[in-house]
C-alpha atoms as one frame of an Amber mdcrd trajectory, in Angstrom:
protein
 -25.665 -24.614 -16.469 -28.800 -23.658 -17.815 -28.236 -24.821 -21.172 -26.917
 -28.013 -19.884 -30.383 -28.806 -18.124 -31.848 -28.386 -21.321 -33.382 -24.628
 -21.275 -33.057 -23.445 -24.843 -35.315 -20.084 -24.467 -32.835 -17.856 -22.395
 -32.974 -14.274 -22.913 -29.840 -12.128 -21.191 -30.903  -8.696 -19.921 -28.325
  -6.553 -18.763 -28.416  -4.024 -16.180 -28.825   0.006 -17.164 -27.766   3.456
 -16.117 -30.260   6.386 -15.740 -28.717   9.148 -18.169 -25.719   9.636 -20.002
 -23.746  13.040 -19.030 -24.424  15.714 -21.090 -20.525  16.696 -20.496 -18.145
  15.330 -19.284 -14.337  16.941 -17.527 -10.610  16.723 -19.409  -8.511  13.970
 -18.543  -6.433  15.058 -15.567  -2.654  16.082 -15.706  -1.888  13.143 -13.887
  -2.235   9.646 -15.213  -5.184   8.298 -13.099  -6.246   4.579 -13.254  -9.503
   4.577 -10.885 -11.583   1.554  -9.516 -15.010   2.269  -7.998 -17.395  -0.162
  -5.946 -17.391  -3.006  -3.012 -14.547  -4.428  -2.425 -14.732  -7.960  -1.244
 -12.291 -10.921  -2.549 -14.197 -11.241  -5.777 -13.490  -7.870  -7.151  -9.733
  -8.788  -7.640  -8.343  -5.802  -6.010  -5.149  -7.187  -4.976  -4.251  -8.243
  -8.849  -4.934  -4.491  -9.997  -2.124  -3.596  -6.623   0.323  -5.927  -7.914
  -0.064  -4.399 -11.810   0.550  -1.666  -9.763   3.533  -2.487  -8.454   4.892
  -3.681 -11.421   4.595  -0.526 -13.377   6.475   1.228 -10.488   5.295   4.974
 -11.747   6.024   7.589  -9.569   4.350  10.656 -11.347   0.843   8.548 -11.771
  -2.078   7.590  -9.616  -4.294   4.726  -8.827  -7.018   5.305  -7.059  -9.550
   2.608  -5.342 -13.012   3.697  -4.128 -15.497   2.064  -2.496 -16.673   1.452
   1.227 -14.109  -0.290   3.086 -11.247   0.394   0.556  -8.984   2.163   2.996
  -8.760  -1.886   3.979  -6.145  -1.852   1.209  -3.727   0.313   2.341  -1.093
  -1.842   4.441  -1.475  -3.781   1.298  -0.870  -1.651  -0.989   1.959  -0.104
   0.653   3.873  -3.282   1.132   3.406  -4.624  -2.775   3.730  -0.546  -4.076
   5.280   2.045  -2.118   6.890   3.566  -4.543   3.723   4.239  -7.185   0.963
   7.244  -5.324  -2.261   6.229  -4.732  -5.324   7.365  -2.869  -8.400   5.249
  -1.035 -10.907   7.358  -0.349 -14.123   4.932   1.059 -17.223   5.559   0.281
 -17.558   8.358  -2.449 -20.879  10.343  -2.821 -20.482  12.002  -5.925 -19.584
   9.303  -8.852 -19.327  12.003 -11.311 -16.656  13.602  -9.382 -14.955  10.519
  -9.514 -15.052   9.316 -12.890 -14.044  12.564 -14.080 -10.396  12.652 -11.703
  -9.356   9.548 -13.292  -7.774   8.675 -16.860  -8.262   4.884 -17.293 -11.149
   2.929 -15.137 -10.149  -0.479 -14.146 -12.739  -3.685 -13.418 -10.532  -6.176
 -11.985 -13.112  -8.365 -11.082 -12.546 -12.269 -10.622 -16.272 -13.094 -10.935
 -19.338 -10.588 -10.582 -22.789 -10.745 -12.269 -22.359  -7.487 -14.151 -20.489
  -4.508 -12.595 -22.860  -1.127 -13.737 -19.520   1.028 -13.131 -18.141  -0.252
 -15.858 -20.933   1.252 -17.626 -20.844   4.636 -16.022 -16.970   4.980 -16.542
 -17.813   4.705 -20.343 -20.712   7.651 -20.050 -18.170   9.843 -18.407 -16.275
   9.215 -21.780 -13.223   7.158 -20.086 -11.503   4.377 -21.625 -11.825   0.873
 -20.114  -9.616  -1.902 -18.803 -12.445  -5.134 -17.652 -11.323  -8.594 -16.913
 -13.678 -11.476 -18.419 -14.890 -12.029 -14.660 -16.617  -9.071 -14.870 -20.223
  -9.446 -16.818 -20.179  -6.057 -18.031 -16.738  -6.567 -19.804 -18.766  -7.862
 -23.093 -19.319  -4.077 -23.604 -15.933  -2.991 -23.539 -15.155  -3.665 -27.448
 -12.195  -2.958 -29.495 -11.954   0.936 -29.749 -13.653   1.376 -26.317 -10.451
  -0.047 -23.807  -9.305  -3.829 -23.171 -10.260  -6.885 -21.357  -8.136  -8.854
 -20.143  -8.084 -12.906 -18.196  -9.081 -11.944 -14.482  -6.432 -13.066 -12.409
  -3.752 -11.865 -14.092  -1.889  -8.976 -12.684   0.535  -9.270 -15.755  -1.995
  -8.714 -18.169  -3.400  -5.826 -16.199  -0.102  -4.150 -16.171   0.029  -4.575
 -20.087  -2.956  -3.192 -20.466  -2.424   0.016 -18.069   0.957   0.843 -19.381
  -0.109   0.899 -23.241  -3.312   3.053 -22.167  -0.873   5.492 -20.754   1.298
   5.029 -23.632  -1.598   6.332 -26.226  -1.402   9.447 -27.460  -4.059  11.715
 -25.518  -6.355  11.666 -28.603  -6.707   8.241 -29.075  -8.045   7.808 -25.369
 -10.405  11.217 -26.358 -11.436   9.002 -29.403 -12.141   5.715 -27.126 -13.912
   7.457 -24.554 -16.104   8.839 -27.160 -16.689   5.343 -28.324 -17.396   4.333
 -24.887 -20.216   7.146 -24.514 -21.893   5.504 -27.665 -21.539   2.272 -25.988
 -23.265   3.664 -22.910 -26.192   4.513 -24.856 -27.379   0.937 -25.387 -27.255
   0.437 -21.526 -30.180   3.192 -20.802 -32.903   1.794 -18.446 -35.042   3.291
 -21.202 -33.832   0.598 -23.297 -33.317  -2.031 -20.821 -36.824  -1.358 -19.715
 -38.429  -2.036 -23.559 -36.037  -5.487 -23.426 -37.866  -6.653 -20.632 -41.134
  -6.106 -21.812 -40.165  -7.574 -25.053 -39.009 -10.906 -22.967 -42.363 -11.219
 -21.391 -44.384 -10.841 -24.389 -42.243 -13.305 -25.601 -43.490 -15.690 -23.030
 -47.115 -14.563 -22.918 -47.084 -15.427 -26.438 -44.928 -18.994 -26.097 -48.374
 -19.808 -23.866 -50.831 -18.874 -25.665
């Protein structure tokens, strides 16, 4: 829109996580696909259920966290009995989190950025991020998948050839994902800004 109005001089600053883990847990036994954060009708939820429910596992896990997930559940249960899953609300301790699951999953339909993106790939997991999702430009080949957001098909595709990777190729991508991480440091993110406004301070002068 921006660029239609005739703004040439845009600078895009993404946002930043504090610190990278210094280690990070094993995948678990069981194949976890986790989603973390709000979960309001722009996060796509229900198209991650119905990928869900398409797979039909019943010796994996998908777990959706957040305050006010447990909303999910009649849903859930209706489109995917069959598969386990868990909804535990509100969850203090992230790092607990990202380390119980295998894949994480950003379903979103249209967000400005999503930061967990970000902090699945410090905890070293692979990535599955529709387009809606800002943060999905940093999940590059090698790191997980994006996919159209919408599209509970493509989710599905993407989820069952994660599980179908051999363990180290998903030790390799979240490795890749750590390095990825590293570029989103407020450290970093900080010196960008200042960058962008001696940029302008010197467009004025």
């Amino acid at each position: 829109f921006l660029r239609s109005e005739g703004v040439t001089n845009l600078v895009r600053i993404p946002h930043g996580i504090e610190s990278i883990p210094e280690q990070v847990a094993p995948f678990p036994d069981e194949f976890t696909v986790g989603y973390l954060g709000a979960c309001g009708p722009d996060k796509g939820i229900p198209y991650l259920v119905d990928a869900w429910a398409a797979l039909g596992w019943e010796d994996a896990r998908l777990v959706i966290a957040g305050e006010g997930s447990q909303q999910w559940g009649p849903y859930i249960q209706s489109r995917a009995g069959k598969g386990k899953f868990s909804l535990p609300g509100y969850v203090p301790d992230v790092a607990a989190f990202y380390n119980a699951v295998t894949v994480y999953c950003q379903p979103s339909v249209a967000e400005g950025f999503g930061i967990e993106v970000i902090e699945a790939m410090s905890y070293g997991r692979p990535v599955i991020a529709s387009t809606g999702a800002g943060a999905s430009d940093a999940v590059v080949p090698g790191t997980g998948r994006r996919v159209p957001p919408g599209d509970s098909s493509a989710l599905a595709d993407a989820i069952r050839e994660a599980r179908e990777l051999p363990s180290i190729i998903l030790h390799v991508m979240g490795g890749n994902g750590r390095k990825m991480a590293n570029n989103y440091l407020w450290e970093w993110i900080r010196k960008r800004y200042v960058r962008a406004f001696e940029g302008l301070s010197h467009a004025r002068s």
